[in-house]
C-alpha positions in Angstrom: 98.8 65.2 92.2 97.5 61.5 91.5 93.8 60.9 92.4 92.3 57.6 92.6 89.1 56.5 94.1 88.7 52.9 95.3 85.6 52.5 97.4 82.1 54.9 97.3 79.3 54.8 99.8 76.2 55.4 98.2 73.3 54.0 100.8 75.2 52.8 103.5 76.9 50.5 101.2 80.4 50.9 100.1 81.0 50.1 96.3 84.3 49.1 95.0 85.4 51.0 92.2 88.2 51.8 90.2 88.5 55.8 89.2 91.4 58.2 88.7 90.9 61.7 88.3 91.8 64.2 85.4 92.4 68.1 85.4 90.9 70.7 83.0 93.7 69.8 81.0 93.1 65.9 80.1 96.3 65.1 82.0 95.9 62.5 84.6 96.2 63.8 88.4 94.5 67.6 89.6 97.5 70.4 89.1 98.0 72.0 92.6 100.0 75.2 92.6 102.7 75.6 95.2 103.1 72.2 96.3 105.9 70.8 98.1 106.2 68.4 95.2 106.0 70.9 92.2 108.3 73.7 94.2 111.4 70.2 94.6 110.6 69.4 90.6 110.9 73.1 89.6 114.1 73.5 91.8 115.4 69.9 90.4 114.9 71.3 86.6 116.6 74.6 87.1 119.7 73.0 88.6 119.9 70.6 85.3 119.6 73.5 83.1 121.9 75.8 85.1 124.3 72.7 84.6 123.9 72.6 80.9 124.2 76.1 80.2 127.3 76.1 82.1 129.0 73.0 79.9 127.5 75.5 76.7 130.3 76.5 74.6 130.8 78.6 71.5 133.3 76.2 69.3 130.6 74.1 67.5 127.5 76.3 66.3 124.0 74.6 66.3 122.2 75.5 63.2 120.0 79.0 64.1 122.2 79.2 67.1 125.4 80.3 69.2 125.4 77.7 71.6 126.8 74.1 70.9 126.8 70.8 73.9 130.0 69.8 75.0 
């Protein structure tokens, strides 16, 4: 999830800023498990891969490997 901050009041005045937030990680944005977001990205990347190991063949061998892309 993308965090930016564009104002802070600090004294009763409001400061414009400029910040964006980073995980534990280093990657930009805070990692939220279960979110409505991450569950529609892991569904979206299961239904690619589904559809690729279904065009999978066994005619052209990949080097360390039975699978070939049609």
């Amino acid at each position: 999830m993308a965090v930016t901050v564009n104002s802070i009041e600090s004294g009763g005045n409001i400061l414009p800023v400029e910040l964006v937030a980073y995980d534990m990680d280093g990657q930009e944005g805070l990692f939220v498990p279960n979110t409505a977001e991450r569950t529609a990205m892991k569904e979206a990347a299961a239904n690619i891969g589904g559809q690729f190991r279904g065009q999978a063949s066994h005619s052209h061998a990949v080097p360390r490997s039975n699978w070939s892309w049609t």
